[in-house]
C-alpha positions as CSV (number, residue, x, y, z in Angstrom):
1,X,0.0,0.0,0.0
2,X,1.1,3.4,-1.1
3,X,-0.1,6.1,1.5
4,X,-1.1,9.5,-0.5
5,X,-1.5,7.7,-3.9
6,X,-5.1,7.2,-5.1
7,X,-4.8,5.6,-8.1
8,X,-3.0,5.1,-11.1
9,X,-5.2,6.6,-14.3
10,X,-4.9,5.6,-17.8
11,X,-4.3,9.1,-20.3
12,X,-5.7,7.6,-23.6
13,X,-8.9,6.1,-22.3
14,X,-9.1,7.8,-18.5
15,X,-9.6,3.6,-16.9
16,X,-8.1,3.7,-13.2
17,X,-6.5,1.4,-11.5
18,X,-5.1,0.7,-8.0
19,X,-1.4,0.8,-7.7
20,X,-1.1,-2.8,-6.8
21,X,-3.4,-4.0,-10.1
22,X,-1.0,-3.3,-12.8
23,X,2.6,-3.4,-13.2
24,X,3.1,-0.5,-15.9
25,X,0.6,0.6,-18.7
26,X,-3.2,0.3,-19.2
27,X,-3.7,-3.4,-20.4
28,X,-6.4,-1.9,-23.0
29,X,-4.0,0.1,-24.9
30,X,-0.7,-2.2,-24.8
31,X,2.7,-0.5,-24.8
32,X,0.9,3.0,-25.7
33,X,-1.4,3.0,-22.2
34,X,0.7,5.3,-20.1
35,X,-0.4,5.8,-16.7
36,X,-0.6,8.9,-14.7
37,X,0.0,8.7,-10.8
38,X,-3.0,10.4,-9.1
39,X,-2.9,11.5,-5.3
40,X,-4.6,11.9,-2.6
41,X,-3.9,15.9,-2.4
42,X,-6.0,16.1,0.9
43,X,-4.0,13.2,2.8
44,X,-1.0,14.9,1.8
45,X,-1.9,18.0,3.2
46,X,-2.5,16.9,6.6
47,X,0.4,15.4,6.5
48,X,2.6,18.0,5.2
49,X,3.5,22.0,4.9
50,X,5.5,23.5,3.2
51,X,7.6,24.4,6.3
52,X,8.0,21.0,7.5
53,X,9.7,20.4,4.3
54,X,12.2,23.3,4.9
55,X,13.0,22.4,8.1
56,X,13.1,18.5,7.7
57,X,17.1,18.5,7.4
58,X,16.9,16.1,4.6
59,X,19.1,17.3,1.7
60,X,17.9,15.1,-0.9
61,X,14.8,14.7,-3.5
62,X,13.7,12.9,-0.6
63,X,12.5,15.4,1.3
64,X,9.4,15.2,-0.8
65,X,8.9,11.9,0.3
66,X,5.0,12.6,1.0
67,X,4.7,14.0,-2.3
68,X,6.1,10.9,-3.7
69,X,4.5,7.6,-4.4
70,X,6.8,5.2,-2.1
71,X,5.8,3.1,0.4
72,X,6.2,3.6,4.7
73,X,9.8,2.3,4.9
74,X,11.1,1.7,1.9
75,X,15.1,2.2,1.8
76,X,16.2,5.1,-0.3
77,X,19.7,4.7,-2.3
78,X,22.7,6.1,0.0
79,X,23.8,8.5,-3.2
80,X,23.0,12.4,-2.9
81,X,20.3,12.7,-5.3
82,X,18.9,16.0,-5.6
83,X,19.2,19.4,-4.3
84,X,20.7,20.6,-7.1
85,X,21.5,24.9,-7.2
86,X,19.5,26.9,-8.7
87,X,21.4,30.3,-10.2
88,X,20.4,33.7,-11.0
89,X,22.2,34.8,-13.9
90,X,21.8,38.7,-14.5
91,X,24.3,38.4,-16.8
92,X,22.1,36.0,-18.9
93,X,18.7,37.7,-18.7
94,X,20.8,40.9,-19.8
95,X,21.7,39.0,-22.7
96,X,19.0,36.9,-23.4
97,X,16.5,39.9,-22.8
98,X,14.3,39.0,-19.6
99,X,13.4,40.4,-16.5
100,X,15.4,37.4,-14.4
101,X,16.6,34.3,-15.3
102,X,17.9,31.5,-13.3
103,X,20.0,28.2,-14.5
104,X,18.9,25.0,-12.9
105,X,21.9,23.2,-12.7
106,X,21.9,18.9,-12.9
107,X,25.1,18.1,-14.2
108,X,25.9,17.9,-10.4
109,X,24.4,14.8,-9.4
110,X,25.8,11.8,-9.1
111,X,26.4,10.7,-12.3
112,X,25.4,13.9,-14.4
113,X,22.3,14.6,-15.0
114,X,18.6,15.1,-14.1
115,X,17.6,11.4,-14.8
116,X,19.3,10.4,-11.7
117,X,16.0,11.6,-10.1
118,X,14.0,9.0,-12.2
119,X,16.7,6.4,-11.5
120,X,16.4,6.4,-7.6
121,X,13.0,6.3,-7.8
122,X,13.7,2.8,-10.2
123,X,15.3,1.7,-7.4
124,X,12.6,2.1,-4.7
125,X,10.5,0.6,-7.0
126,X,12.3,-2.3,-8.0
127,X,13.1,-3.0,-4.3
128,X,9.5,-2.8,-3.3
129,X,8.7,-5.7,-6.4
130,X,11.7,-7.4,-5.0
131,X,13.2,-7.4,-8.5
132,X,16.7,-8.5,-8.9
133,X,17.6,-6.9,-12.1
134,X,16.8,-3.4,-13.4
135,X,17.1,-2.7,-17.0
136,X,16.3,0.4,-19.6
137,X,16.9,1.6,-22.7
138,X,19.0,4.6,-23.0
139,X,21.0,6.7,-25.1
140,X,23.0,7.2,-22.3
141,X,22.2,9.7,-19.4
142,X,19.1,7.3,-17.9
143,X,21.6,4.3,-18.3
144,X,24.0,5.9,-16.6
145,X,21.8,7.2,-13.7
146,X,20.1,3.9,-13.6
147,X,23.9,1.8,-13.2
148,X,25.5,4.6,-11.1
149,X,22.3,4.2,-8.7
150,X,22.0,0.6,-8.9
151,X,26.1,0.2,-7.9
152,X,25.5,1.6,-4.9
153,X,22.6,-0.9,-3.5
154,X,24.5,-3.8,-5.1
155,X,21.9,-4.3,-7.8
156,X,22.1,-5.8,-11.3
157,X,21.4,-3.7,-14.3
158,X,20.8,-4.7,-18.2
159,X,21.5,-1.6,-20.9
160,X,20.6,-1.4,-24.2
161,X,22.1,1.4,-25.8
162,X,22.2,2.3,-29.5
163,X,25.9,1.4,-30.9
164,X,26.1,5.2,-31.3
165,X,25.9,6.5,-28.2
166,X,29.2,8.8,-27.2
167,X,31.9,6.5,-25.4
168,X,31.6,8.8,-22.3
169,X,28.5,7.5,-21.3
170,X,29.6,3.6,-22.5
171,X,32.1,4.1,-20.5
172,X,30.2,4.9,-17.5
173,X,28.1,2.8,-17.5
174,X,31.1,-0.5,-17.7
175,X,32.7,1.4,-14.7
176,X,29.5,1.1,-12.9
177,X,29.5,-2.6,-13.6
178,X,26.3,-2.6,-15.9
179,X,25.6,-5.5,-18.5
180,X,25.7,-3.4,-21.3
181,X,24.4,-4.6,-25.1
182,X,25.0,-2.0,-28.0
183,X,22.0,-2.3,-30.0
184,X,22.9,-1.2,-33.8
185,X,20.1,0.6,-34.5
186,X,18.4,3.7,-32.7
187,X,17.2,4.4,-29.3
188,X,13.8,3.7,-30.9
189,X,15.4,0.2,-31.1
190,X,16.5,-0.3,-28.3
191,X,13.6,0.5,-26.4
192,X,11.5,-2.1,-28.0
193,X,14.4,-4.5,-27.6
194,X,14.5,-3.7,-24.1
195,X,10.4,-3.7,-23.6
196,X,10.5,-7.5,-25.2
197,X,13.9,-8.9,-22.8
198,X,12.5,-7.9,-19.5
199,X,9.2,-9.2,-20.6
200,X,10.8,-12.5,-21.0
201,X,13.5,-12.3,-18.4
202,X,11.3,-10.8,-15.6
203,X,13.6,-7.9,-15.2
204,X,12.0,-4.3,-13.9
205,X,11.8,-2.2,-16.2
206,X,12.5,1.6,-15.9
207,X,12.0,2.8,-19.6
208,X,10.1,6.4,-19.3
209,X,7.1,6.9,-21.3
210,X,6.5,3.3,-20.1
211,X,7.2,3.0,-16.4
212,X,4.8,5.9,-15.0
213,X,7.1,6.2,-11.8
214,X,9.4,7.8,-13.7
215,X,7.6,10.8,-14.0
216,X,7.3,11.1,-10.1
217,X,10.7,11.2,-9.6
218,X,11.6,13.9,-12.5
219,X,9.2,16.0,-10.8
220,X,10.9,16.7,-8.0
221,X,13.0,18.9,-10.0
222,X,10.5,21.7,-9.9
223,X,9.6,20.8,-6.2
224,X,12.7,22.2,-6.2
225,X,12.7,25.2,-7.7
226,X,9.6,26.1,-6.1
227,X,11.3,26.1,-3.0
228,X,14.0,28.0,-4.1
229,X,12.2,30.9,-5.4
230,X,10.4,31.3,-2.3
231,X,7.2,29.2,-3.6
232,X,6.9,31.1,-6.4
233,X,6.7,29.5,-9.5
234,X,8.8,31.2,-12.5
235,X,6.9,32.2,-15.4
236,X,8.9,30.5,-17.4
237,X,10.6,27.1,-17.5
238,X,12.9,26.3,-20.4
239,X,13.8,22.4,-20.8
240,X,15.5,19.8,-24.0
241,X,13.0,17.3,-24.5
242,X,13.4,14.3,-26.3
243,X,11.2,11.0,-24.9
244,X,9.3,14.0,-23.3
245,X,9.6,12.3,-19.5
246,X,11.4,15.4,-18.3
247,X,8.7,17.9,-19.4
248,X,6.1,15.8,-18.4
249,X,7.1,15.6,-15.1
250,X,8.5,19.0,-14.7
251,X,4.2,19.7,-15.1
252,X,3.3,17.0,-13.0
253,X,5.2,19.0,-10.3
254,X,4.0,22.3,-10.5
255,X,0.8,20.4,-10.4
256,X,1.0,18.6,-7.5
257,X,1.9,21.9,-6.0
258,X,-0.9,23.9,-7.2
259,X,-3.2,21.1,-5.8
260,X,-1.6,21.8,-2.4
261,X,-1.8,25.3,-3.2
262,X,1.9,25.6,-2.2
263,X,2.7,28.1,-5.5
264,X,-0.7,30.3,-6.9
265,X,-0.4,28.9,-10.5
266,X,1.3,27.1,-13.2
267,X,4.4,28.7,-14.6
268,X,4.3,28.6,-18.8
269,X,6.5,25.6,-20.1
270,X,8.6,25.9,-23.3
271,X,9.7,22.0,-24.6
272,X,13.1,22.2,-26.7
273,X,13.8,20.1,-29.5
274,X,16.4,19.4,-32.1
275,X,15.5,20.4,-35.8
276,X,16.4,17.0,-36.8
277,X,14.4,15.0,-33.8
278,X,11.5,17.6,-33.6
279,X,8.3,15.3,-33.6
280,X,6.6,17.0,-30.9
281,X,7.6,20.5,-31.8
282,X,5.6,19.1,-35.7
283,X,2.5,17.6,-33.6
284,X,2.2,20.4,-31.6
285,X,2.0,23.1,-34.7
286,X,0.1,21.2,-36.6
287,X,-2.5,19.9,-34.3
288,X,-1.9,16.5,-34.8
289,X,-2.7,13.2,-32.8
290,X,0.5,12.1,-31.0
291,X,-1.1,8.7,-30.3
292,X,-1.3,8.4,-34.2
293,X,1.6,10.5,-35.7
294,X,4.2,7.8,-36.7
295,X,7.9,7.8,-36.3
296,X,10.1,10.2,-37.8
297,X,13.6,9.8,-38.8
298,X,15.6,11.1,-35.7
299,X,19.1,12.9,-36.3
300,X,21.0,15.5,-34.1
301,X,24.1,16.4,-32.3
302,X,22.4,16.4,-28.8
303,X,21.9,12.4,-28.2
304,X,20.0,13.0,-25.2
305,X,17.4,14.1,-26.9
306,X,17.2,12.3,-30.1
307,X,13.7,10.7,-30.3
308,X,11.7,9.3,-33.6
309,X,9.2,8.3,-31.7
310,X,8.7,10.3,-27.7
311,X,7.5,7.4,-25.8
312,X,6.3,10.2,-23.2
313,X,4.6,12.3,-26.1
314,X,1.6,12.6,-24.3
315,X,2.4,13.9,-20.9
316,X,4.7,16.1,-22.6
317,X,2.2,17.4,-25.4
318,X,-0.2,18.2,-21.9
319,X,2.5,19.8,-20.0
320,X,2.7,22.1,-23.1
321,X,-0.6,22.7,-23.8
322,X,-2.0,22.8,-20.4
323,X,0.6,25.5,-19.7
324,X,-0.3,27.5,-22.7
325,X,3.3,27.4,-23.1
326,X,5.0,26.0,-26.6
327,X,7.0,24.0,-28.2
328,X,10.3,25.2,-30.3
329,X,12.9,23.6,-32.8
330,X,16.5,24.7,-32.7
331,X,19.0,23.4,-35.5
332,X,22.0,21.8,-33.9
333,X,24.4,24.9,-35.1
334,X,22.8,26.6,-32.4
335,X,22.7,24.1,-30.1
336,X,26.3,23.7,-30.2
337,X,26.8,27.9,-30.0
338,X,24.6,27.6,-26.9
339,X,27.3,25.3,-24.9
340,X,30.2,27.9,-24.6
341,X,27.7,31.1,-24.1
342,X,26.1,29.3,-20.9
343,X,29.6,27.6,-19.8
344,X,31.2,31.7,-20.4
345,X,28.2,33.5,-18.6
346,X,27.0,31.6,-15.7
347,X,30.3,28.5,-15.2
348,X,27.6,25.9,-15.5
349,X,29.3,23.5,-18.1
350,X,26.6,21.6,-20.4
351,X,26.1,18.9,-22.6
352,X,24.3,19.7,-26.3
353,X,20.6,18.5,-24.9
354,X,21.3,20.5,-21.8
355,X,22.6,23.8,-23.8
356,X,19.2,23.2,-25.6
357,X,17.2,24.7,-23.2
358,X,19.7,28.1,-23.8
359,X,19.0,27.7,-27.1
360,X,15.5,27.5,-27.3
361,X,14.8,30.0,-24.8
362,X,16.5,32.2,-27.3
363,X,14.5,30.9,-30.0
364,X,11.1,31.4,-27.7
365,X,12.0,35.3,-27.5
366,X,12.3,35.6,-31.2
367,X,9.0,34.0,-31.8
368,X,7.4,35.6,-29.0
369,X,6.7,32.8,-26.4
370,X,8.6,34.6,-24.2
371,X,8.5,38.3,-23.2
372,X,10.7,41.0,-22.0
373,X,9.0,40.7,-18.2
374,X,9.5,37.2,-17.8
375,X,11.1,35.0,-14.8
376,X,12.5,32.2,-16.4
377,X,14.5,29.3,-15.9
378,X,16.5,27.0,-18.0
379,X,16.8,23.5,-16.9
380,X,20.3,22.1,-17.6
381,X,20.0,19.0,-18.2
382,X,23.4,17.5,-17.9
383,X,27.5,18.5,-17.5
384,X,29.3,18.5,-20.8
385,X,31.5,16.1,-19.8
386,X,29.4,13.3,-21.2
387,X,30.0,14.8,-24.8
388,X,33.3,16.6,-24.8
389,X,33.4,15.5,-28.6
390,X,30.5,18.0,-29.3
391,X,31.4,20.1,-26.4
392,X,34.8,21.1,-28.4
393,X,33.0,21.4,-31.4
394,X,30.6,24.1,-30.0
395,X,33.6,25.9,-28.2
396,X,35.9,26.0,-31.9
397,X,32.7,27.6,-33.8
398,X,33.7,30.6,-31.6
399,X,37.3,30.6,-32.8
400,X,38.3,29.9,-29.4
401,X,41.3,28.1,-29.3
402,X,44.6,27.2,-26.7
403,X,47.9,29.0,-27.7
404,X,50.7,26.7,-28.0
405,X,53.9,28.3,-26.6
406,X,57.1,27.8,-25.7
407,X,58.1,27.7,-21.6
408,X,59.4,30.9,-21.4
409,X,58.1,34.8,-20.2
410,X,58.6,36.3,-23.8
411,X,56.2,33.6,-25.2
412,X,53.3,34.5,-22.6
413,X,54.0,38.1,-23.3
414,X,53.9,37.4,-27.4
415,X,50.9,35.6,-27.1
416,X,49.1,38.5,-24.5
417,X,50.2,41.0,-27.3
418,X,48.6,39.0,-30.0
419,X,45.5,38.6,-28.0
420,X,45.3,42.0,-27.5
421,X,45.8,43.1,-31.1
422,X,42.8,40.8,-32.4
């Protein structure tokens, strides 16, 4: 029993279900039944204010604990998940053209980025099923949350990446002990290979869009910065979205928080995608059925967010909507140029789907889903040390470069002089 959750409810066909009646999706709709956690917002709020979150003294996504759908006792994983700084950046909104902005930064948790929210969460939730194995599909930052987080309860995890994926994250994700198959074909690929294998092997599965836990624990990021701005919510929040698990729970946040009437209204959310990977930005401009729009031909720069087929298109295509905020595509030029402008203006270092959210914030002035007035902030995603490949690439675009000299005083001063004469 799950104290606080009410039920689990279907989004294509509305069908609840108690949390113990089903293990992922909506048996009437197959892999495409998504489920939506639904709480019991009035339990909650006897249970919990605001200030006895401030003061609980835990300094992890766990002090939402009530907000979250866990059950009484259930171990957490030892790792700092979490807590992540949020920073002003006046320097940014000068540039930018907003009132304030502030950079949410994830590339500090434990192993880079923002799905190590989702992946502790996996871990409760595997441990309460008494699963043995955990396994996803990933083109890389979930994997790597998901090993990192598994290592350090001692559990055994199953990875199927797409043979592409940046040897940074492969690399993790052998360090952190994972069984890790290199699927050559896409993500889209992988994440059917991995649906069928722990189908057949009995393995928990954590794939988002899929696993509707997921969600809950992503969410915690605008618990977050809630809490930081005083309980009130931005008007803005910028954020790369690829499945469109991030987004979606982003919403589901500021949600559950509007329920509880912790912040006075939802802020306006702005999904990011990649020119080449930009289904959601197509089905949302069009009007078009995201439970019937096929597959598109995914390509871009910023893997984490390379998706032909968002397996969380609908919660994202609500957060959006609901939010009467918007969806923008950026090509992967500016992607790229976004990466040394955020690292140069605020020293939070990103990788391509994190500098994304720069970018399309950028993108959301020009077309005028953002105005002058606006509190926003960018989400960022994940540290640019997963991709220093593209990283480098963004950073030589600018010209920047190192200055080979020799190890003496007159080559410093040569090379100042030149500097100084460009």
């Amino acid at each position: 029993m799950i104290p606080n959750v009410s039920h689990l409810r279907c989004l294509v066909c509305g069908a609840e279900y108690g949390p113990d009646d089903v293990d992922y999706v909506c048996p009437r709709h197959g892999d495409e039944g998504i489920l939506d956690v639904v709480y019991d917002y009035g339990a909650i709020a006897a249970e919990v204010s605001r200030d006895d979150v401030e003061t609980s003294g835990e300094e992890t996504m766990w002090r939402y604990r009530a907000l979250l759908p866990v059950a009484p006792g259930s171990p957490t994983p030892p790792l700092r998940v979490g807590r992540t700084p949020l920073y002003e950046s006046l320097r940014l909104a000068d540039r930018v053209g907003v009132s304030e902005l502030w950079v949410k930064d994830e590339g500090v948790q434990p192993t880079g980025s923002l799905k190590d929210r989702a992946s502790a969460m996996a871990i409760v939730k595997a441990d309460e099923r008494g699963a043995a194995t955990i396994a996803t599909a990933s083109t890389g930052n979930a994997a790597a949350a998901l090993a990192g987080l598994a290592a350090s309860v001692g559990r055994e995890t199953v990875i199927f990446v797409p043979a592409a994926a940046p040897e940074a994250k492969v690399a993790q994700l052998l360090a952190f002990g994972a069984t890790v198959l290199l699927v050559e074909g896409t993500y889209d690929d992988a994440f059917e290979l991995c649906l069928r294998a722990s189908d057949r092997f009995g393995w928990y599965n954590r794939n988002t869009g899929y696993n509707p836990y997921m969600s809950e624990g992503k969410k915690t990021v605008a618990f977050e910065i809630a809490e930081a701005l005083g309980w009130q919510a931005p008007d803005v929040v910028v954020v790369g979205v690829g499945d469109g698990c991030i987004i979606g729970g982003v919403a589901k946040g500021f949600r559950d928080l509007l329920a509880l009437e912790w912040i006075d209204r939802m802020p306006r959310l702005v999904g990011v995608q990649a020119e080449g990977s930009a289904y959601l930005v197509e089905a949302w401009e069009r009007g078009e059925d995201v439970l019937t729009k096929p597959p598109i031909d995914a390509h871009t720069v910023a893997d984490s967010i390379s998706a032909g087929l968002p397996r969380d298109r609908l919660k994202a295509m609500r957060a959006v909507r609901d939010s009467d905020g918007a969806f923008v595509a950026v090509p992967d030029e500016k992607i790229l140029a976004a990466i040394p402008v955020l690292a140069a203006t605020t020293g939070v270092f990103p990788e391509p789907a994190a500098a994304a959210s720069l970018a399309g914030l950028l993108a959301a002035r020009e077309e005028g889903h953002v105005g002058s007035g606006d509190r926003v902030v960018i989400i960022s995603t994940g540290t640019g040390l997963k991709d220093v490949p593209a990283v480098r690439r963004g950073v030589e675009a600018t010209g920047a470069r190192p200055l080979r000299i020799a190890p003496d005083i007159g080559a410093v001063e040569d090379a100042i002089r030149g500097l100084e004469n460009e």
